[in-house]
C-alpha positions in Angstrom: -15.0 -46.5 17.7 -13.9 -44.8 14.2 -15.3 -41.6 13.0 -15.6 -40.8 9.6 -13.3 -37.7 10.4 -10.0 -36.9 12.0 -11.0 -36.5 16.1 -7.6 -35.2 16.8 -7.8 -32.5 14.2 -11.5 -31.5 14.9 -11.0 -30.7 18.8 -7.9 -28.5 17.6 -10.0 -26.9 15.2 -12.7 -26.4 17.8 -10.3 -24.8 20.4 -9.2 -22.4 18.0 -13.2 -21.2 18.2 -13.3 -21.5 22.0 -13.2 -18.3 24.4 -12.3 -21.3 26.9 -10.9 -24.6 27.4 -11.6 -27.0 29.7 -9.6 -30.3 30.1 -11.0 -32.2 32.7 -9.1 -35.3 34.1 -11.4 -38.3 35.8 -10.1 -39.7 38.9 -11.1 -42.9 38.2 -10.8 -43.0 33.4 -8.2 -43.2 31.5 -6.8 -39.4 31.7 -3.6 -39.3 31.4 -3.7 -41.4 28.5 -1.6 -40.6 25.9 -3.5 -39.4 23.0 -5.5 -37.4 25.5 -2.1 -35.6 26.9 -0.8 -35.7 23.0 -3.9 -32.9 22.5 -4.0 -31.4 25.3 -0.2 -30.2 24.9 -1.2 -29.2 21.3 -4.0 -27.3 22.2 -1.7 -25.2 25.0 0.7 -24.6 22.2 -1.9 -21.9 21.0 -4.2 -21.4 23.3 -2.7 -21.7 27.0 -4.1 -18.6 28.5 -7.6 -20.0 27.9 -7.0 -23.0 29.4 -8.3 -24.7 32.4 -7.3 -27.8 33.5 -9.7 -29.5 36.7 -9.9 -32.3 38.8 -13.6 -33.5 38.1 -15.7 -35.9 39.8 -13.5 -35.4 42.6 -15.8 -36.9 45.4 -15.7 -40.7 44.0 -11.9 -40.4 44.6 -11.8 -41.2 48.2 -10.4 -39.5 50.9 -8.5 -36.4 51.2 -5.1 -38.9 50.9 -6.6 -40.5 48.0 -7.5 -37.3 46.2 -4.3 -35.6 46.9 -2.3 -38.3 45.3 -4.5 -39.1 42.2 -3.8 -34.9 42.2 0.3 -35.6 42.5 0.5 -38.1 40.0 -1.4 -35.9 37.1 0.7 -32.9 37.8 3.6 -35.2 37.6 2.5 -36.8 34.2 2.1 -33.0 33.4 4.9 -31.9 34.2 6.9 -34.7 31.9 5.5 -32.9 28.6 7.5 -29.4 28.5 4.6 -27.9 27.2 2.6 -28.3 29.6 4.9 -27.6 32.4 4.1 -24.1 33.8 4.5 -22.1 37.0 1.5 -21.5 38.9 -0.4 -24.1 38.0 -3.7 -24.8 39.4 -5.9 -27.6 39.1 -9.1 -26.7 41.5 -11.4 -30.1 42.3 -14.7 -29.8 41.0 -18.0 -32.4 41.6 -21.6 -32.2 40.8 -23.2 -32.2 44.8 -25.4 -34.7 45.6 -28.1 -34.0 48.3 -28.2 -37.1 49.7 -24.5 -37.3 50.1 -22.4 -36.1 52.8 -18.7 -35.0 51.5 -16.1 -32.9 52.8 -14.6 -32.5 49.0 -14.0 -29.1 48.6 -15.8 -28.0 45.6 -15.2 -25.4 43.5 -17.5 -25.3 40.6 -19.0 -22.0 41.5 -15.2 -20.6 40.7 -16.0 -22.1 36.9 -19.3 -20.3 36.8 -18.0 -17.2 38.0 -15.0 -17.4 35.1 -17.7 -18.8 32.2 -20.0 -15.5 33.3 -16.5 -13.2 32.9 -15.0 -14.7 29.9 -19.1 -14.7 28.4 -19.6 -10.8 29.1 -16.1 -9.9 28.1 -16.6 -11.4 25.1 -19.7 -9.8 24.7 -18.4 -6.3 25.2 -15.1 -7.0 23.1 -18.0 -8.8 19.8 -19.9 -5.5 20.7 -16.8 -2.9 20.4 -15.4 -4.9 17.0 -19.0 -4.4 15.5 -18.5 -0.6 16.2 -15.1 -0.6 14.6 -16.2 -2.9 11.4 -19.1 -0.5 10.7 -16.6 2.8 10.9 -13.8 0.8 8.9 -16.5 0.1 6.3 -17.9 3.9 6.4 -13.9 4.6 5.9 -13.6 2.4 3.1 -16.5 3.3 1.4 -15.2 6.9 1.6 -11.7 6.3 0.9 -13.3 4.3 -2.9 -15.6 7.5 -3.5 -12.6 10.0 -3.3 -10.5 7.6 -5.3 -12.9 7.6 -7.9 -14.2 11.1 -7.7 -10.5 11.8 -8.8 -10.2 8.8 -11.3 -12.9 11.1 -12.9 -11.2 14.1 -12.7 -7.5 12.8 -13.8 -9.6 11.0 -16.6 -11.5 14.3 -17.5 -7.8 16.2 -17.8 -6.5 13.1 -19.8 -9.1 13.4 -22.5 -8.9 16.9 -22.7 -4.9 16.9 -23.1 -5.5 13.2 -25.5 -7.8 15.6 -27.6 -5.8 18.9 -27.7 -2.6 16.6 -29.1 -4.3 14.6 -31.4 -5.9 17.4 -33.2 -2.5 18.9 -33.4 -0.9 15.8 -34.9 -3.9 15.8 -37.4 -3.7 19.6 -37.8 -0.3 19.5 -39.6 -0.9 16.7 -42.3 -4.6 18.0 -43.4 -3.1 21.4 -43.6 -0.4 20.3 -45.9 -2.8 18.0 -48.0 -5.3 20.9 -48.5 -2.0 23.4 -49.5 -0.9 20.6 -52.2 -4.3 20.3 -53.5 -4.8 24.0 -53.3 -1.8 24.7 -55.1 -2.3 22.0 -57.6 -5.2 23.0 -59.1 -6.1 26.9 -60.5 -8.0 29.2 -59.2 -10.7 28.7 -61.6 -11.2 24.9 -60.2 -11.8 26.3 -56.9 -13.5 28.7 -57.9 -16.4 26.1 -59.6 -15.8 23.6 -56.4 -16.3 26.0 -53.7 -17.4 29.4 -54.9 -15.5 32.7 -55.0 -16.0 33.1 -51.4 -15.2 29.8 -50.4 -12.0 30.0 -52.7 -11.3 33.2 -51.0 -11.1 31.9 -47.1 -9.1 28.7 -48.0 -7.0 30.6 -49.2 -7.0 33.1 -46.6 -6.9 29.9 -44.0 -3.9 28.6 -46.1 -1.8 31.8 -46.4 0.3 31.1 -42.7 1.1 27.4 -44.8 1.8 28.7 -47.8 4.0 31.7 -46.1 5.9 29.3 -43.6 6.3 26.7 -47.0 7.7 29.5 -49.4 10.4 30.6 -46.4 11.8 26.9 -46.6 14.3 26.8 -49.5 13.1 24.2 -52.6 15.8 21.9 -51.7 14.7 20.9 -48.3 10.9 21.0 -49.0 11.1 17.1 -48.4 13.4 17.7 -45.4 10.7 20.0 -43.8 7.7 17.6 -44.8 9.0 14.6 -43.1 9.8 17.2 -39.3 6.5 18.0 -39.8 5.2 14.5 -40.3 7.5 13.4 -37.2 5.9 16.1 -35.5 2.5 15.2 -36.5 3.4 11.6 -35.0 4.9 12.7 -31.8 1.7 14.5 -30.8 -0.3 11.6 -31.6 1.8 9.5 -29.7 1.6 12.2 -26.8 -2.5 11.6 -27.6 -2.6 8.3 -27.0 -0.2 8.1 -23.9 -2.4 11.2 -22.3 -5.2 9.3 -22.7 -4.6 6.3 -20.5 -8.0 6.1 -18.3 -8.4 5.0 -14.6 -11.2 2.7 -13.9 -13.7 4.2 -12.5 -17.0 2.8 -10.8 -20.5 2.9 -12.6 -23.3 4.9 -10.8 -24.9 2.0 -9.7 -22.0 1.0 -8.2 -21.1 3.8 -6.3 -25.3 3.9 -5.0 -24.9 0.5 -3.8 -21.7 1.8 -1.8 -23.5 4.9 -0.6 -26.4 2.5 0.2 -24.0 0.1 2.3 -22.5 2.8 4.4 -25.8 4.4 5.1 -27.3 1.0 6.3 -24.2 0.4 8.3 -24.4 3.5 9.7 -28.1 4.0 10.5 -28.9 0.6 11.2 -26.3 -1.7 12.1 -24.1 0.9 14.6 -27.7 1.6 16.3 -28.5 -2.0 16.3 -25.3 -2.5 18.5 -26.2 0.8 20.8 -29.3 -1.2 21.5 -27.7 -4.4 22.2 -24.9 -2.8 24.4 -27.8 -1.2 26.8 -29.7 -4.4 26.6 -26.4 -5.8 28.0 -25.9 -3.3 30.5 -29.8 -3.5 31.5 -29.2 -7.4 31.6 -26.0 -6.8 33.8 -28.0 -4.7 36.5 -31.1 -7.2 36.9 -28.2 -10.0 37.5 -26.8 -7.6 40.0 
């Protein structure tokens, strides 16, 4: 028979998902076929301690003789594959009884109802303890982005604040040397029409520190002096822009759907799984 997909690859993918395997050999099919030992060495690979290998439909093998050689000769074919060849290997017989049978087959299939009802509430308790764990790592997380970002905003706060204090002192220096040329360019009458006699009186009073600092640098290195100062003026606006790098930060509604998530997972989810766990444990005692 073909399937429209690769068999072989599916039951490997399946085990992967399985909390137990089960490989059961028929007394009486085709077992130790190959491709069937070809998977089941695979699948041990991975997943040995899960495994659970058992002799099924054991009471249509015969006798006890019968039984213990059918028993022999899979161990044996086992044993050839070096993966599958363990210590303490165990291989219990296991049939479905028959009322109107007699047989003297020991049967063991309560054993593999006792370990599906132990691997089920194991796994139970282990899903129930990850859930707790998930919802504090997500409360963690959720924390751990709000404190990064509470001091994104602050380092971006003291980066515009240092961006702003540079840049207006790489601006300072050129408008104050622009509006000392113009100053001293025009009289004292022009200003006096442009801006008013009081006006004219506190640009000047503003530009006296200029106009002191210029008349202390000899004539000859005025253009010296100009260009330091324009350097100047261009190393504080470099120092602007580098200081005003900006971390990304999250958008309110952003950080309320965050604050919303860890609530939920916190109020709901971790008290969903405190009801569950005594559901299981209330379950556990009425089996008991």
């Amino acid at each position: 028979m073909n399937y429209p997909f690769d068999v072989n690859q599916t039951i490997l993918w399946l085990g992967q998902l399985a909390d137990l395997i089960f490989v059961f050999f028929d007394p009486i099919g085709q077992a130790l076929c190959k491709r069937t030992l070809n998977i089941v060495e695979k699948l041990n690979e991975t997943h040995g301690d899960t495994m659970r290998f058992y002799l099924s439909k054991a009471d249509e093998a015969g006798h006890e003789s019968d039984r213990q050689r059918v028993m022999m000769q899979i161990v044996q074919e086992l044993c050839k594959r070096p993966g599958l060849n363990r210590t303490c290997f165990d291989m219990p017989t296991i049939y479905i009884p028959n009322q109107n049978k007699t047989n003297r087959c020991a049967n063991q299939i309560e054993d593999v109802c006792k370990d599906i009802e132990k691997t089920i509430n194991q796994t139970i308790q282990n899903t129930l303890n990850t859930l707790e764990k998930d919802c504090k790592r997500i409360a963690q997380m959720v924390d751990s982005k709000i404190v990064a970002d509470n001091l994104a905003r602050s380092h971006n706060l003291g980066a515009r604040g240092k961006g702003i204090v540079y840049g207006f002192l790489g601006m300072l220096l050129p408008v104050l040397l622009l509006i000392n040329f113009l100053a001293s360019s025009v009289s004292e009458t022009v200003l006096d029409k442009a801006l008013g006699a009081n006006g004219t009186e506190a640009l000047l009073l503003y530009l006296a520190p200029v106009r002191g600092l210029w008349t202390v640098v000899p004539t000859e290195h005025h253009s010296t002096a100009l260009i330091a100062m324009l350097l100047l003026s261009i190393v504080f606006l470099f120092l602007a822009r580098r200081t005003m790098r900006m971390k990304s930060t999250l958008s309110r509604k952003q950080k309320n759907v965050m604050e919303e998530k860890r609530t939920f997972v916190q109020n709901v989810v971790r008290r969903k799984k405190e009801n569950l766990y005594q559901e299981y444990l209330r379950d556990r005692k009425s089996v008991v």
